[in-house]
C-alpha positions in Angstrom: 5.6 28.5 21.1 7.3 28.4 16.9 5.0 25.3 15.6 6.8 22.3 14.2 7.5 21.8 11.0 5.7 18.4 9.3 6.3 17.3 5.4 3.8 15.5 3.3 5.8 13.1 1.0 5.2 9.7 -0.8 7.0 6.6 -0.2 8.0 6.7 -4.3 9.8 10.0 -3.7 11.1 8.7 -0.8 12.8 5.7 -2.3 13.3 7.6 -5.5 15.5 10.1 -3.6 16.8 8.1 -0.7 15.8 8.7 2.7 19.4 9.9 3.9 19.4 12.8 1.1 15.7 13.6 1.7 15.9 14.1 5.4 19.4 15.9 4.7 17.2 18.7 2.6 13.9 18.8 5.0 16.2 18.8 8.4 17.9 21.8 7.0 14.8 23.6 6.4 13.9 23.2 9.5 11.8 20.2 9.8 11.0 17.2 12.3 8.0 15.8 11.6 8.0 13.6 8.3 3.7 12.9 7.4 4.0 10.0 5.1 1.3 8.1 2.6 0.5 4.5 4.1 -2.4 4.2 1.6 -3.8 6.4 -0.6 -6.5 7.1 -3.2 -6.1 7.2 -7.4 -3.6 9.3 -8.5 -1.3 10.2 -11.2 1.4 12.4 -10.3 4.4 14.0 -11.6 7.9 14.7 -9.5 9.8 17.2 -11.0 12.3 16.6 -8.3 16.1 15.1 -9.3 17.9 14.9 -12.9 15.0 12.7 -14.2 11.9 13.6 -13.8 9.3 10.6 -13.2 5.4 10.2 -13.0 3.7 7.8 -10.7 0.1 6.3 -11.2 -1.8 4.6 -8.8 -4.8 3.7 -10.6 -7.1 2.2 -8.0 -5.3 3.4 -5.0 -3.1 1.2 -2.6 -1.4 0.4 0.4 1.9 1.4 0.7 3.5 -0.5 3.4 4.2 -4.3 3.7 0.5 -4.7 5.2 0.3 -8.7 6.8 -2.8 -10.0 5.4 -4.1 -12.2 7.7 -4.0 -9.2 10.9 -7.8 -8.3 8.5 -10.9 -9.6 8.3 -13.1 -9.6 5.2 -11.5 -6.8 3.3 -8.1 -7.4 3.3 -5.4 -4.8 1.7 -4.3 -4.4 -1.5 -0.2 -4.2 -0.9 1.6 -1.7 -3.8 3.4 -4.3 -5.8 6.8 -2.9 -6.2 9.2 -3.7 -2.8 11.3 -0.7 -3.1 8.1 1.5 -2.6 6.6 -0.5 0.3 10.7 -1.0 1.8 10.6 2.6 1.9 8.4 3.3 4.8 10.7 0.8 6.5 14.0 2.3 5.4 12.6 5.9 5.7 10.8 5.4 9.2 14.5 3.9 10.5 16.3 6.5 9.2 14.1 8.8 10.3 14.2 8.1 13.7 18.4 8.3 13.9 18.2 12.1 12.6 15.3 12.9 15.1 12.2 12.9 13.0 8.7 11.7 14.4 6.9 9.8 11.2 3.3 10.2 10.7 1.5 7.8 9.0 -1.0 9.8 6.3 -4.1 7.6 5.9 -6.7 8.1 3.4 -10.0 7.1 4.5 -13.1 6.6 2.1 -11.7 6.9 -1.2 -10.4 3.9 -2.1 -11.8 2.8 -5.8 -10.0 -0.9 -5.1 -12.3 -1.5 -2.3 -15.1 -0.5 -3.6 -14.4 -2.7 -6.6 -13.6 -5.6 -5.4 -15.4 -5.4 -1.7 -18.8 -4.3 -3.2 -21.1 -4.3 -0.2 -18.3 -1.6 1.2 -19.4 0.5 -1.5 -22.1 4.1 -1.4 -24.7 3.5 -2.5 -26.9 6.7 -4.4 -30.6 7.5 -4.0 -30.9 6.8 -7.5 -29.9 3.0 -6.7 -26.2 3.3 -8.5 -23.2 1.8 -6.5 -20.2 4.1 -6.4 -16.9 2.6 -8.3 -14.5 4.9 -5.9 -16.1 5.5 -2.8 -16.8 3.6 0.4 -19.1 4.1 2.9 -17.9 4.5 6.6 -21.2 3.5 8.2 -19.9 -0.6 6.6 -19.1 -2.9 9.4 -16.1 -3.9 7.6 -14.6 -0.7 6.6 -14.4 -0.1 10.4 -12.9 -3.4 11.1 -10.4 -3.1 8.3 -9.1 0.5 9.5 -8.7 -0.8 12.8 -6.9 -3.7 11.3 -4.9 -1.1 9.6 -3.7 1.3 12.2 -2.6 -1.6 14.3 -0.7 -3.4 11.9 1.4 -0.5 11.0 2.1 0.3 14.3 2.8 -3.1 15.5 5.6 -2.7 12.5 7.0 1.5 12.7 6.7 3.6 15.4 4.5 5.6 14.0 3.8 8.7 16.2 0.4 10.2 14.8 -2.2 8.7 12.3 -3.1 11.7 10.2 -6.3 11.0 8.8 -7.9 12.5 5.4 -11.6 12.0 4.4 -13.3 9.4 6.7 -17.1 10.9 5.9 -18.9 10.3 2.5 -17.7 13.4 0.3 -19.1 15.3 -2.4 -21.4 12.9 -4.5 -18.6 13.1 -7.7 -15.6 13.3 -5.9 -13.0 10.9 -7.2 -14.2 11.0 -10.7 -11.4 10.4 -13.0 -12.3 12.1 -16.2 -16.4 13.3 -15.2 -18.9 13.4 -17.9 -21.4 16.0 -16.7 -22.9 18.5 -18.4 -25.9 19.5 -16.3 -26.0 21.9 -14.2 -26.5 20.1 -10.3 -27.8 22.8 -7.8 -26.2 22.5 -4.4 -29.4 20.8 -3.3 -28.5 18.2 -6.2 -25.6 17.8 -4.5 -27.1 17.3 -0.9 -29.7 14.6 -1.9 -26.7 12.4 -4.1 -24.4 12.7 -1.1 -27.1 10.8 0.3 -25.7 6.9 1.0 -28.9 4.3 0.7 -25.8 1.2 0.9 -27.5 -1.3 3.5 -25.1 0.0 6.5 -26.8 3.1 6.3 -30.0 1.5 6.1 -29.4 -0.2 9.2 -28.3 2.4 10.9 -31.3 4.7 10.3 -33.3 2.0 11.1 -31.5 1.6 14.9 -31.4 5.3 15.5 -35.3 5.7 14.6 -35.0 7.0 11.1 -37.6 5.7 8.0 -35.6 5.1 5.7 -37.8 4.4 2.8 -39.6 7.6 3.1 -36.2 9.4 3.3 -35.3 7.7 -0.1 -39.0 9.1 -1.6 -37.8 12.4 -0.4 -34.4 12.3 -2.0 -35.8 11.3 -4.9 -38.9 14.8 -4.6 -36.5 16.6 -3.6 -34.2 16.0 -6.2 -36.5 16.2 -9.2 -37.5 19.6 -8.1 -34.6 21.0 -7.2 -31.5 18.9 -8.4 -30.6 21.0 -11.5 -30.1 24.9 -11.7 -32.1 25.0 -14.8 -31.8 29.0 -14.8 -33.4 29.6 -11.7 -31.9 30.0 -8.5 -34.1 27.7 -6.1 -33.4 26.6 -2.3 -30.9 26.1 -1.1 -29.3 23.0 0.6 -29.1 24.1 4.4 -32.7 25.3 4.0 -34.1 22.0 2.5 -32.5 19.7 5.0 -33.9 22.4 7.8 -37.0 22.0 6.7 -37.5 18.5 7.0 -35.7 17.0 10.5 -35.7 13.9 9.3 -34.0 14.2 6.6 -31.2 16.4 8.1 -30.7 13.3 10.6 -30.2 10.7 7.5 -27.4 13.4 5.7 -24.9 13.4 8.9 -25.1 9.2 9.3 -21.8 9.8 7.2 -20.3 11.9 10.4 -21.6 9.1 12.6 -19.9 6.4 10.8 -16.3 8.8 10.3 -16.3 9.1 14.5 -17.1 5.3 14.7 -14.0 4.3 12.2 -11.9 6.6 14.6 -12.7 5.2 17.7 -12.2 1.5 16.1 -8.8 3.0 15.2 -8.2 4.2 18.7 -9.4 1.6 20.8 -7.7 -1.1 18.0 -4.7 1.2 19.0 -4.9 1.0 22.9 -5.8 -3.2 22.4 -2.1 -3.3 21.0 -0.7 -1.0 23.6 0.9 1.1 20.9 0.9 4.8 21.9 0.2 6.2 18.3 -2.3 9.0 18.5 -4.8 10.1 15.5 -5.0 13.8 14.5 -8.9 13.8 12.9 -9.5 15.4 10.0 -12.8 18.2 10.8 -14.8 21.0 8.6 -15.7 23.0 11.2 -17.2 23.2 15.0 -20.4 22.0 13.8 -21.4 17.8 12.9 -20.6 17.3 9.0 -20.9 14.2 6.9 -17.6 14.3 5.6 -15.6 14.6 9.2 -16.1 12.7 12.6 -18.3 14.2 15.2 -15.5 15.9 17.2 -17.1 16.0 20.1 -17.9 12.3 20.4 -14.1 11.3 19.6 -12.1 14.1 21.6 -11.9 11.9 24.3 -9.8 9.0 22.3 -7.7 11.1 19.7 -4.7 13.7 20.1 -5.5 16.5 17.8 -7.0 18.0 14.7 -6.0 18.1 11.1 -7.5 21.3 9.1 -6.3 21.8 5.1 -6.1 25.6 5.0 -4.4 24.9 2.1 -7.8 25.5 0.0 -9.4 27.1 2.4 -10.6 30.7 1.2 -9.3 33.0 3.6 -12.6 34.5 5.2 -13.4 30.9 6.1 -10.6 30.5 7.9 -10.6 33.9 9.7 -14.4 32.8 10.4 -14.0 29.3 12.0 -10.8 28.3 13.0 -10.6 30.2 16.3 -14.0 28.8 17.0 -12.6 25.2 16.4 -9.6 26.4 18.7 -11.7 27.3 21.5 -14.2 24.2 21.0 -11.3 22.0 22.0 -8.1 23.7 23.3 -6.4 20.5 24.7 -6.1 19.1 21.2 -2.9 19.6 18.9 -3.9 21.8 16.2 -2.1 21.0 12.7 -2.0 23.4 9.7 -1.7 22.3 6.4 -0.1 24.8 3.8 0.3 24.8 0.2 1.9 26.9 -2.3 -0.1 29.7 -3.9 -2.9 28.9 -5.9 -3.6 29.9 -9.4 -7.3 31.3 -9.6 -10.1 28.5 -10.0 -7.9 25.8 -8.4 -8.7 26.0 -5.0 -10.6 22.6 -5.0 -8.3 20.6 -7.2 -5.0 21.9 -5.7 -3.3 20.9 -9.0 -2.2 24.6 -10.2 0.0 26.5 -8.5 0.4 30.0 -9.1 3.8 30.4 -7.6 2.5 34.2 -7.0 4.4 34.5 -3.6 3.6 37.7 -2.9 -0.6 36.7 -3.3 -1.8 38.6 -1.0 -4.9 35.5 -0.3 -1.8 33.3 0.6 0.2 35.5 2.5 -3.3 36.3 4.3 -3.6 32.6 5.2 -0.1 32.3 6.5 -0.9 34.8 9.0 -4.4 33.7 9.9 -2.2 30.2 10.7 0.2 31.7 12.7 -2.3 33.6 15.0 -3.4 30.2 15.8 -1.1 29.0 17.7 -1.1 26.1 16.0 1.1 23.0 17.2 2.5 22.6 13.9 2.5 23.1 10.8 2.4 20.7 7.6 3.6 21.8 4.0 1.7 20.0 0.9 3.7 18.9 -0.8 7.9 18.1 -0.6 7.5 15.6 -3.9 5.1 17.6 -5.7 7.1 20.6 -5.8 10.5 21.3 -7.0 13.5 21.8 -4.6 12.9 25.8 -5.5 9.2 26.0 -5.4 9.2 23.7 -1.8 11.9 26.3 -0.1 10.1 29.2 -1.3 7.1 27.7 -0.3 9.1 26.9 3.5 10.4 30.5 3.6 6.6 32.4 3.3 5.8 29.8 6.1 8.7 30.5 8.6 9.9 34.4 8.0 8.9 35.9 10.9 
């Protein structure tokens, strides 16, 4: 069965555009699915789409549709100020829905740098005591109730079909940094130990699941002053330092525990409301990972999977996404896709290469398609210019 065709797009190319002309272009590419932001992290981005070309900053991150305040508990959403952005998932879902499109509603989970501001016991905390400025911490009793809060308010409002969800674990210990200042040279067991959150959710948690959490911090902090910086010498590495000590394994996936809790908030939040939107989860691999839900402890409440091949090196994808597939074939499986990437840019996804004939991207297009997957979801319709998006269509869908 040909996979559908999904676009990631922002409401402010949406409006900028208008949603008639936009779905014009992506219907005659070949597209029914329409995967657009409802929140988002910090960003400033460029469209060099239309006669004028326009950047958009979001300097804290957002939410981008007319989110009712008082559907929230604690934490309650910081609403994009201008109406003509937050009208355009409105305007964009209706229209949408005349020409045939299903709208997905692209979530971001734990990088939001306003609620970790202004909501600081949502915040990570490090080993070293710091509180994160960026990132939130998906093991908070409120970050759970606010994303249930979320995913029925929107769709108690649009008919959303899929919540597609990005980043509900606790990431890399510096991602989000807006201009970093660092100069040493952190080891991949650095990186381990200051992925480590020590916020008092995770505290608590350890503590109910058996874990000593203070002797876990001591560790962190050994572990860390041994190994944490390169210093010339090669050293451990990460997988075999958390194997060596159980307990400390245990304490680095309470970020996967608290991703499959948010997600089943969001599910059963769903079901309360009787709304039949379904989530596609966001997952690193078959095996538990503190930056995705536990898939095997949220199969049973969500509708598929959501995998960014789009910087994934190709051997990694060859390696694990069949085992994925067969780990839960009932599942939708959705593909993301990106143009080809310029060399070194494969974590940023900021340079494109436009090298269509890459043989690493054409590699991964094929890798996709032996999948089977149920569809697949270009990155990124306002990113890309009209040429760059069709060429980038075309690689996808020649057969």
């Amino acid at each position: 069965m040909k996979p559908e065709l999904a676009a990631y797009i922002y409401p402010w190319d949406l409006a900028r555009g208008g949603a008639g002309a936009v779905l014009d272009e992506l219907g005659e590419l070949g597209f029914t699915q329409l995967n657009l932001t409802a929140n988002y992290h910090a960003i400033s981005s460029l469209s060099p789409r239309g006669e004028d070309t326009r950047l958009f900053m979001v300097p804290r991150g957002g939410v981008f549709f007319p989110a009712r305040a008082e559907r929230y508990g604690r934490v309650r959403p910081v609403v994009w100020p201008e109406r003509e952005i937050t009208d355009a998932w409105a305007v964009g879902a209706a229209t949408a829905v005349e020409r045939g499109f299903a709208v997905n509603a692209w979530t971001i989970g734990m990088f939001q740098p306003w609620m970790a501001q202004d909501y600081p016991y949502t915040a990570r905390v490090f080993f070293t005591g710091d509180r994160a400025d960026t990132g939130i911490c998906p093991n908070s009793p409120d970050v759970q109730e606010y994303y249930a809060a979320f995913a029925a308010d929107l769709a108690d409002q649009i008919p959303v079909r899929r919540f597609i969800l990005e980043g509900y674990g606790i990431p890399d210990w510096n991602y989000g940094w807006v201009r970093p200042r660092v100069l040493a040279d952190v080891s991949p067991v650095g990186r381990a130990m200051l992925r480590l959150c020590f916020c008092g959710s995770c505290s608590a948690l350890a503590a109910d699941v058996g874990l000593d959490t203070e002797r876990v911090h001591r560790t962190a902090k050994k572990v860390f002053g041994q190994y944490g910086f390169r210093n010339g010498t090669a050293g451990p590495s990460a997988d075999e330092v958390l194997a060596g000590d159980p307990e400390l394994l245990a304490y680095s996936l309470l970020g996967s525990a608290g991703a499959t809790r948010v997600v089943r908030e969001m599910a059963a939040a769903l079901r309360r409301g009787g709304n039949a939107s379904g989530l596609l989860v966001p997952v690193d691999g078959p095996e538990p990972d503190a930056n995705a839900p536990d898939l095997a402890a949220v199969r049973d409440v969500v509708s598929g999977i959501n995998v960014w091949t789009a910087v994934m090196p190709a051997d990694r994808q060859r390696s694990y996404l069949p085992r994925l597939r067969e780990s839960a074939p009932e599942l939708e499986l959705s593909l993301v896709i990106g143009p080809p990437l310029a060399a070194g840019s494969a974590v940023t996804l900021v340079t494109p290469s436009f090298n269509y004939s890459d043989p690493v991207f054409l590699d991964r297009i094929e890798t996709a398609r032996q999948l089977n997957p149920t569809e697949i979801a270009v990155y990124h319709y306002g990113l890309l210019d009209q040429a760059a998006f069709r060429r980038t269509v075309d690689c996808i869908t020649q057969s």
